[in-house]
Chimera marker file (.cmm) of the C-alpha trace (Angstrom):
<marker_set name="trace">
<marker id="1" x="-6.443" y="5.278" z="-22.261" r="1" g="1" b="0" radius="0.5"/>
<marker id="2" x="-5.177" y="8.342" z="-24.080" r="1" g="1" b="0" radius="0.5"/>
<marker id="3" x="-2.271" y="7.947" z="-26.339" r="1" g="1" b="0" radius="0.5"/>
<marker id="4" x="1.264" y="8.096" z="-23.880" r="1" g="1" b="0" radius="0.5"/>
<marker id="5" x="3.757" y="10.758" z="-24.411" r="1" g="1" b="0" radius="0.5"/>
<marker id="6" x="7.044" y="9.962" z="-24.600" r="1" g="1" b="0" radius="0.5"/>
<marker id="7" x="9.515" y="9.126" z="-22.005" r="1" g="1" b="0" radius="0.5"/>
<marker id="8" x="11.950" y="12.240" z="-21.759" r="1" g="1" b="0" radius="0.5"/>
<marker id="9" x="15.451" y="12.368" z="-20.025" r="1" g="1" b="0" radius="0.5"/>
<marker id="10" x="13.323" y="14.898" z="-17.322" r="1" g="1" b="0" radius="0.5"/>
<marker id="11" x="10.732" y="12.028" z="-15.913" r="1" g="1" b="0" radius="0.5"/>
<marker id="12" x="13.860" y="9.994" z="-15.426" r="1" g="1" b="0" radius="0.5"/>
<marker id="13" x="15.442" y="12.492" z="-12.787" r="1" g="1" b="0" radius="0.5"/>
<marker id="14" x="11.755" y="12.979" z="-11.135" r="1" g="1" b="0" radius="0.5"/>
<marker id="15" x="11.636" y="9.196" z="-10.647" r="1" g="1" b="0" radius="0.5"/>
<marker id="16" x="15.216" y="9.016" z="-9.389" r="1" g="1" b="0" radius="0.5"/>
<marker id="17" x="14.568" y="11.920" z="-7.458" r="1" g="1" b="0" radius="0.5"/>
<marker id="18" x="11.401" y="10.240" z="-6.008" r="1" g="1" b="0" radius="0.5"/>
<marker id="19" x="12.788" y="6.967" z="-5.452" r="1" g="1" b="0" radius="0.5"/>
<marker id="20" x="14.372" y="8.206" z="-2.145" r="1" g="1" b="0" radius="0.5"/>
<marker id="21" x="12.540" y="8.227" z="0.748" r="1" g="1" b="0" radius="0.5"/>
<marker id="22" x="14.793" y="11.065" z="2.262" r="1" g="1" b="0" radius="0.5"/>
<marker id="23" x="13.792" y="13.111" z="-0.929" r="1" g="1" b="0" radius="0.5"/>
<marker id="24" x="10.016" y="12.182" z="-0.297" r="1" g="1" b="0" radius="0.5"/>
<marker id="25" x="10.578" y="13.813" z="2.882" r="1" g="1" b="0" radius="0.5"/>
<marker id="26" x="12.061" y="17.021" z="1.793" r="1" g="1" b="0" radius="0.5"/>
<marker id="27" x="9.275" y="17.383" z="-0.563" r="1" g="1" b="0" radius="0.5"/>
<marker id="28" x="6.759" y="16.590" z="1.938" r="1" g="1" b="0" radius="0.5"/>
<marker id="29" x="8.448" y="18.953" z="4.228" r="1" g="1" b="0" radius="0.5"/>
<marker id="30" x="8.300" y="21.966" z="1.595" r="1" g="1" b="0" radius="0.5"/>
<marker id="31" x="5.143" y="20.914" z="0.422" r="1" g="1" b="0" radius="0.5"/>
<marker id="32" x="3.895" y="22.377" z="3.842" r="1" g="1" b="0" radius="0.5"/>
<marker id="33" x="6.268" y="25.315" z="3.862" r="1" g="1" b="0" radius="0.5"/>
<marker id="34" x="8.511" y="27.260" z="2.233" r="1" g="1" b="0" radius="0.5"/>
<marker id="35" x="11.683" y="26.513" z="4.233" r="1" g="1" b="0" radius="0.5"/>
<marker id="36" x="15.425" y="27.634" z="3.738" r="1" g="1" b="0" radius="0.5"/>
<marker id="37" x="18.101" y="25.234" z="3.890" r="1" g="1" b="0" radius="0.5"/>
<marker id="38" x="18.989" y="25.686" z="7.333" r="1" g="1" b="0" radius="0.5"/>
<marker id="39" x="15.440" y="25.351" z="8.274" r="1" g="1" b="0" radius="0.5"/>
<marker id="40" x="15.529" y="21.396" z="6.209" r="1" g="1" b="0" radius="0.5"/>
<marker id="41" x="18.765" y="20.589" z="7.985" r="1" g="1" b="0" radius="0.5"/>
<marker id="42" x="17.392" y="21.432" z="11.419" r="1" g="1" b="0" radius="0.5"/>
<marker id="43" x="14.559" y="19.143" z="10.054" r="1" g="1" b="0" radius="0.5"/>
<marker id="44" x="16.316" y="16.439" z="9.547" r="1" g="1" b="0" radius="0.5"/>
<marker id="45" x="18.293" y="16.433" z="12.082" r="1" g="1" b="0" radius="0.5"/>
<marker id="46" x="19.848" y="12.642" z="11.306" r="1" g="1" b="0" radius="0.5"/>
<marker id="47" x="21.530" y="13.397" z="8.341" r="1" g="1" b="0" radius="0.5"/>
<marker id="48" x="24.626" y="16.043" z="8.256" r="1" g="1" b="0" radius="0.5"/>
<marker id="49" x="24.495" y="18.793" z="6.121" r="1" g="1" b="0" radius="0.5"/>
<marker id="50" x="26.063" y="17.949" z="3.021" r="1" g="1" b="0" radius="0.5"/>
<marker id="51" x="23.893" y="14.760" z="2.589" r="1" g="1" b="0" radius="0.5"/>
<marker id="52" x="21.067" y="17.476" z="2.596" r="1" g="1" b="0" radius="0.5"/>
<marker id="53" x="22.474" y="19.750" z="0.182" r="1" g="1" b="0" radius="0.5"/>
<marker id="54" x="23.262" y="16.325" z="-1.989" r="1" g="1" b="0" radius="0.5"/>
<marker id="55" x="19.490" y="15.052" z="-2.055" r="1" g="1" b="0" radius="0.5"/>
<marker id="56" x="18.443" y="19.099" z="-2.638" r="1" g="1" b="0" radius="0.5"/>
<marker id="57" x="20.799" y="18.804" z="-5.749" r="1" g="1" b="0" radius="0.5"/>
<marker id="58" x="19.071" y="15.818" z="-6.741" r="1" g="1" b="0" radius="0.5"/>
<marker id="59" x="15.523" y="17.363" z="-6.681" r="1" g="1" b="0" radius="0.5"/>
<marker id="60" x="16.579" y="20.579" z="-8.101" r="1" g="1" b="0" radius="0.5"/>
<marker id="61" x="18.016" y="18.909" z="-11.023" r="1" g="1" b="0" radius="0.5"/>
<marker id="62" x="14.508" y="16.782" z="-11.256" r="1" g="1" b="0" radius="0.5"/>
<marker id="63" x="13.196" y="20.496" z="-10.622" r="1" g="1" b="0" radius="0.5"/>
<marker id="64" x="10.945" y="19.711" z="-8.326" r="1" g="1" b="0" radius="0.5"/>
<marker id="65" x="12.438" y="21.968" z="-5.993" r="1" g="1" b="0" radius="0.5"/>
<marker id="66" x="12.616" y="25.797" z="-6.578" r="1" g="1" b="0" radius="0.5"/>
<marker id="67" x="15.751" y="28.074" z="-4.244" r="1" g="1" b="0" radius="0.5"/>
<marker id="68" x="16.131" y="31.945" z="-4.482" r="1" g="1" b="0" radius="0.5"/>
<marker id="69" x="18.863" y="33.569" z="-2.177" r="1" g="1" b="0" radius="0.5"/>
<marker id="70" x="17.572" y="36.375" z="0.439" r="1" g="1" b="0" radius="0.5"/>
<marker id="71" x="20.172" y="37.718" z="1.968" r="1" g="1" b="0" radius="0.5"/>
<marker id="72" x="22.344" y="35.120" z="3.185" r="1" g="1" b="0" radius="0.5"/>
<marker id="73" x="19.732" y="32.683" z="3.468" r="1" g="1" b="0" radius="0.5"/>
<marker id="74" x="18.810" y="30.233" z="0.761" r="1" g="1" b="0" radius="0.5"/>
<marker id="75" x="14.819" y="29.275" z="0.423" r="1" g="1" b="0" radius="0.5"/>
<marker id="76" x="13.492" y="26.669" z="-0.970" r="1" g="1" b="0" radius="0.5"/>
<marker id="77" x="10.055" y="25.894" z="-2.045" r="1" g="1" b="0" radius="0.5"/>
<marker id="78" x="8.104" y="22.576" z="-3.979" r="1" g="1" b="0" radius="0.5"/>
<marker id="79" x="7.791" y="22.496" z="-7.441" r="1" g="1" b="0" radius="0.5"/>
<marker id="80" x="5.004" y="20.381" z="-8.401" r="1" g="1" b="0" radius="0.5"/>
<marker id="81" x="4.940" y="20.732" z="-12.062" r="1" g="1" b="0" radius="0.5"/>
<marker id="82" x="6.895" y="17.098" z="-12.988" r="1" g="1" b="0" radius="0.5"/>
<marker id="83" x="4.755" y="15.563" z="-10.124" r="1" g="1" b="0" radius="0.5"/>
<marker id="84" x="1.904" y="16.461" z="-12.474" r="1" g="1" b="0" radius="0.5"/>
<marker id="85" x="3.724" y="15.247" z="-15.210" r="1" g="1" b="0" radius="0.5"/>
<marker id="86" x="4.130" y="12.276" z="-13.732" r="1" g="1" b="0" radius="0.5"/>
<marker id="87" x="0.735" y="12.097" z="-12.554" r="1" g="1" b="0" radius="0.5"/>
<marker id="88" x="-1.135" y="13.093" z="-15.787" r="1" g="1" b="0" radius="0.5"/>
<marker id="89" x="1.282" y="10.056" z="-17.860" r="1" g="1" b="0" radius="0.5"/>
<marker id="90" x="1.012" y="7.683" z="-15.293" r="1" g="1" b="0" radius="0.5"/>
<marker id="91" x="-1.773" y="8.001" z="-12.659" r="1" g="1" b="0" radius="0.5"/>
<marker id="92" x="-4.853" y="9.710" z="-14.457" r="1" g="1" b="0" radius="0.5"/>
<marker id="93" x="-5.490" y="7.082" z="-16.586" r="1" g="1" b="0" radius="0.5"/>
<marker id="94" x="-4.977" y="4.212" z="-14.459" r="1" g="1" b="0" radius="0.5"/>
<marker id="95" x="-7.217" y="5.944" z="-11.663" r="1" g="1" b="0" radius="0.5"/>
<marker id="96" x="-9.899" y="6.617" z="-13.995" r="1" g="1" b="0" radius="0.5"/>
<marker id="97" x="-9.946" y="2.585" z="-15.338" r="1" g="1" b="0" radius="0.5"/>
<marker id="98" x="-10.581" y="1.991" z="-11.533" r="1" g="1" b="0" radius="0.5"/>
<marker id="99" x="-13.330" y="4.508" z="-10.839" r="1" g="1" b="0" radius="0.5"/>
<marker id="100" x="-15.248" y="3.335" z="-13.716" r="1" g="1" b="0" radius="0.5"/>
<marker id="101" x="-14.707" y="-0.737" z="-12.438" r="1" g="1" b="0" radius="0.5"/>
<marker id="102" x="-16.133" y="0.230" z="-8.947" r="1" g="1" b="0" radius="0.5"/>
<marker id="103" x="-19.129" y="2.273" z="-10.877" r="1" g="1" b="0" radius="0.5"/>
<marker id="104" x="-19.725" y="-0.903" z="-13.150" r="1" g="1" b="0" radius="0.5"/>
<marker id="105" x="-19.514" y="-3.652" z="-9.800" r="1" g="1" b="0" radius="0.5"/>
<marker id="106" x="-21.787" y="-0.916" z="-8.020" r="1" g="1" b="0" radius="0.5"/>
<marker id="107" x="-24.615" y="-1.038" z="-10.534" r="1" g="1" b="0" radius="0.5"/>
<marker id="108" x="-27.362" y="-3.767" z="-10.339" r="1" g="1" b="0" radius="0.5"/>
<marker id="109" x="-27.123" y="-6.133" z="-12.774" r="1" g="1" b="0" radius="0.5"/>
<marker id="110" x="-29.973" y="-7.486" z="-15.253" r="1" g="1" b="0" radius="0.5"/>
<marker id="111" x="-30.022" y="-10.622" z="-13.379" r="1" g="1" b="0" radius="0.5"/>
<marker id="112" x="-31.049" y="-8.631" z="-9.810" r="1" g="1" b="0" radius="0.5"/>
<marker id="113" x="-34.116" y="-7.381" z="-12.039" r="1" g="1" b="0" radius="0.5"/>
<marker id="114" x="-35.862" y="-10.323" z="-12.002" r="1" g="1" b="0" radius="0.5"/>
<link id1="1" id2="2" r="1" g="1" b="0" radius="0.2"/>
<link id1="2" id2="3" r="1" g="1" b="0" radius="0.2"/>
<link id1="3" id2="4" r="1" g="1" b="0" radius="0.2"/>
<link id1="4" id2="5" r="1" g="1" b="0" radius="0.2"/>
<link id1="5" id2="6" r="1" g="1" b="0" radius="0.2"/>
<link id1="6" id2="7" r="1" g="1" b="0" radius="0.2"/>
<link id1="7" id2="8" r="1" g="1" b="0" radius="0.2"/>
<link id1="8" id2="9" r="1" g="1" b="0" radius="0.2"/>
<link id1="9" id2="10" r="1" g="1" b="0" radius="0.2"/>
<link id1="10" id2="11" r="1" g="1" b="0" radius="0.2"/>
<link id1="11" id2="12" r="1" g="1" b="0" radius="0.2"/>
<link id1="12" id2="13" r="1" g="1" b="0" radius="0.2"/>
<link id1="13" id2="14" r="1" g="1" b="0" radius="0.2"/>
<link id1="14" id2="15" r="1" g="1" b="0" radius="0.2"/>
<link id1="15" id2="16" r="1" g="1" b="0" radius="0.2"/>
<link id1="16" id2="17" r="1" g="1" b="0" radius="0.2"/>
<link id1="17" id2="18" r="1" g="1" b="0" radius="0.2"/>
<link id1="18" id2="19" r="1" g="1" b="0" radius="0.2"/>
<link id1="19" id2="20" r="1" g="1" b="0" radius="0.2"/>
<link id1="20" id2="21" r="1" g="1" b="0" radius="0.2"/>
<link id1="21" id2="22" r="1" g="1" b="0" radius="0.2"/>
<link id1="22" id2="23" r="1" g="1" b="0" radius="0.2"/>
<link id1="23" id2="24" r="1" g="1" b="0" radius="0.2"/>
<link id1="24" id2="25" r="1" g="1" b="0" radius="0.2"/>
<link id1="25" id2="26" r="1" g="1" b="0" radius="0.2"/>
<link id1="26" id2="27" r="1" g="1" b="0" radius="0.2"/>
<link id1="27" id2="28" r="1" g="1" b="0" radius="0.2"/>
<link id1="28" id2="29" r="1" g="1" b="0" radius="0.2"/>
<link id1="29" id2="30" r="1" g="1" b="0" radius="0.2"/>
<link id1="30" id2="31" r="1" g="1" b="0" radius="0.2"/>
<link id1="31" id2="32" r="1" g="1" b="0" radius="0.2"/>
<link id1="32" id2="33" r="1" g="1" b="0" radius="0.2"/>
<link id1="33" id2="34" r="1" g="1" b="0" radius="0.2"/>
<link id1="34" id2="35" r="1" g="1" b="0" radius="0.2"/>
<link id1="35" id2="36" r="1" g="1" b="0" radius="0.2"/>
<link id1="36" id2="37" r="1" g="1" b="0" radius="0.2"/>
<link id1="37" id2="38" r="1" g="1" b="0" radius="0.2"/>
<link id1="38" id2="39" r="1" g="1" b="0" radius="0.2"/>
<link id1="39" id2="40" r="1" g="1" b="0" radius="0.2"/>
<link id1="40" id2="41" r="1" g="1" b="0" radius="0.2"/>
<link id1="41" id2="42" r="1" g="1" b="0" radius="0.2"/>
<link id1="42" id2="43" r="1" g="1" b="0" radius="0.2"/>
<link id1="43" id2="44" r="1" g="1" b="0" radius="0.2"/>
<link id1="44" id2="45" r="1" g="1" b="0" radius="0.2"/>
<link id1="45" id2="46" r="1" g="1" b="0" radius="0.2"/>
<link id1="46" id2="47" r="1" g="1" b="0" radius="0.2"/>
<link id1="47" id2="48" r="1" g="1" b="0" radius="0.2"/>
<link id1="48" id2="49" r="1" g="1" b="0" radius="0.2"/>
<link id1="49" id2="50" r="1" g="1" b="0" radius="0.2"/>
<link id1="50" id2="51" r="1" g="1" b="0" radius="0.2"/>
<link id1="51" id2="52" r="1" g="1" b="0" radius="0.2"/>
<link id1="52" id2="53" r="1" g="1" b="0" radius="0.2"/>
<link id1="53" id2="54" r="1" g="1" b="0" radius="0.2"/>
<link id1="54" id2="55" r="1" g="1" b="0" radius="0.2"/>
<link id1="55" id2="56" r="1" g="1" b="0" radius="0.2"/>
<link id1="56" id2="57" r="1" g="1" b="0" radius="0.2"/>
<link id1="57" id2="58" r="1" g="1" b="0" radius="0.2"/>
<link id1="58" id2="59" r="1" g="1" b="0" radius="0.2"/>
<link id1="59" id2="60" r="1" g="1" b="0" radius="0.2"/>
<link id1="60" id2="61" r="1" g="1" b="0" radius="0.2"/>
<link id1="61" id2="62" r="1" g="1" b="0" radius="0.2"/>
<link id1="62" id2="63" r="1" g="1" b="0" radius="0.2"/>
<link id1="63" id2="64" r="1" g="1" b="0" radius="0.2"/>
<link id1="64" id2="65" r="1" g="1" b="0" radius="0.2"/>
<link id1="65" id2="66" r="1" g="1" b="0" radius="0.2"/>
<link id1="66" id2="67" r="1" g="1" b="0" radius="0.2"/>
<link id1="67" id2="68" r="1" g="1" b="0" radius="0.2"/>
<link id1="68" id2="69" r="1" g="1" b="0" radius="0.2"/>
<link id1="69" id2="70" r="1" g="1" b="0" radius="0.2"/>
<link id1="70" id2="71" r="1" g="1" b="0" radius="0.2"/>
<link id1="71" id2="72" r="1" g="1" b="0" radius="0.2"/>
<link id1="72" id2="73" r="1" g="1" b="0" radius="0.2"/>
<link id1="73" id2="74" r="1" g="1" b="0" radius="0.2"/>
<link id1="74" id2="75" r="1" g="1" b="0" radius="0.2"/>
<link id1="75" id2="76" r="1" g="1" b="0" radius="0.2"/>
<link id1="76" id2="77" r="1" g="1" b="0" radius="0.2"/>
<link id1="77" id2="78" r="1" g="1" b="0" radius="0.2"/>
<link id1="78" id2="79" r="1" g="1" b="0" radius="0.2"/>
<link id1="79" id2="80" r="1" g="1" b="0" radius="0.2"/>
<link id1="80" id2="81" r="1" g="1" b="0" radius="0.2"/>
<link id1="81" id2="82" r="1" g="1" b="0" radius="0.2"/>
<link id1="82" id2="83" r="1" g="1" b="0" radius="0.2"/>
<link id1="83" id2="84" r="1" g="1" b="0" radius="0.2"/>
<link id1="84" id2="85" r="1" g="1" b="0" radius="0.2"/>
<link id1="85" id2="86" r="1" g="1" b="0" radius="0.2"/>
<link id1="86" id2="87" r="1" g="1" b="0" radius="0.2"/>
<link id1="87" id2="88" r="1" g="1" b="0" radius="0.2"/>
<link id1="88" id2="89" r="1" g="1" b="0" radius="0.2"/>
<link id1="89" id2="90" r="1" g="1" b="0" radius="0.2"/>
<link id1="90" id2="91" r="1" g="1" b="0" radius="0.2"/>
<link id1="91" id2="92" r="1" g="1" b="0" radius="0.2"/>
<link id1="92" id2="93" r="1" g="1" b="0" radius="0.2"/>
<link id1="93" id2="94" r="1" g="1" b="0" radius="0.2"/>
<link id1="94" id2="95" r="1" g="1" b="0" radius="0.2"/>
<link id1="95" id2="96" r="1" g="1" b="0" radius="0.2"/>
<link id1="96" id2="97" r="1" g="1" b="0" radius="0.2"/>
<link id1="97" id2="98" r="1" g="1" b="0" radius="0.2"/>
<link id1="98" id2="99" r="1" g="1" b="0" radius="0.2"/>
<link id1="99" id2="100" r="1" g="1" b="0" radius="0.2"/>
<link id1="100" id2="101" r="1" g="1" b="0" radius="0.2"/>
<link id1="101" id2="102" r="1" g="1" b="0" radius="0.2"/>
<link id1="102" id2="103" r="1" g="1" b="0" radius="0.2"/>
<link id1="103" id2="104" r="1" g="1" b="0" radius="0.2"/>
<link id1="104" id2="105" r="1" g="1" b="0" radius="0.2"/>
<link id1="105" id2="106" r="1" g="1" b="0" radius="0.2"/>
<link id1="106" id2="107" r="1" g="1" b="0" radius="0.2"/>
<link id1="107" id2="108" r="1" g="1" b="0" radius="0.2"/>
<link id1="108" id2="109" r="1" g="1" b="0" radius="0.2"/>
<link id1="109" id2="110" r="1" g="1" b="0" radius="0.2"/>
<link id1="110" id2="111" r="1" g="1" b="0" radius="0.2"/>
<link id1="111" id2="112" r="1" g="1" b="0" radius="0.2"/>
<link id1="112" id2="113" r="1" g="1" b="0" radius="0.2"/>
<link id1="113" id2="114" r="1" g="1" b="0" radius="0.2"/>
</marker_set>
């Protein structure tokens, strides 16, 4: 495995930010679409509209979501970046152990030579 970076205050708020499954959704839902806040409330219909704008605080101050104001209309859009992060510290390596187990359990061993 490659030598770990450090944990930094920022992969802390992308794995609190992550840890909800309402968040998940967001994310899911603007990884499909750029949407505007009204657009996510509509969405998600079962939560008012201050619990939304609460979990969007939350994953803008994980930044891993993005807002620009047009007009009087707020949109939002996925930020993927500390995902990657995340993925690159966490994942990659891990994944990459695995592939190479199934390539080793795949391969015929001396033994079926014979």
């Amino acid at each position: 495995m490659s030598p770990a970076v450090g944990n930094t205050p920022d992969d802390d708020l992308v794995f609190k930010a992550l840890a909800s499954p309402t968040r998940r959704r967001i994310l899911d839902l603007l990884r499909e679409d750029t949407r505007t806040t009204g657009e996510l409330c509509a969405l998600l219909s079962s939560l008012d509209r201050t619990t939304v704008l609460q979990h969007l605080r939350v994953l803008e101050r994980a930044e891993l979501v993005t807002g620009r104001k047009i007009g009087r209309e707020r949109h939002l859009a996925l930020a993927p970046l500390p995902i990657k992060r995340i993925h690159d510290r966490w994942i990659k390596d891990y994944m990459d152990a695995a592939v190479e187990l199934l390539d080793h359990l795949d391969r015929p061993s001396d033994r079926d030579a014979d």
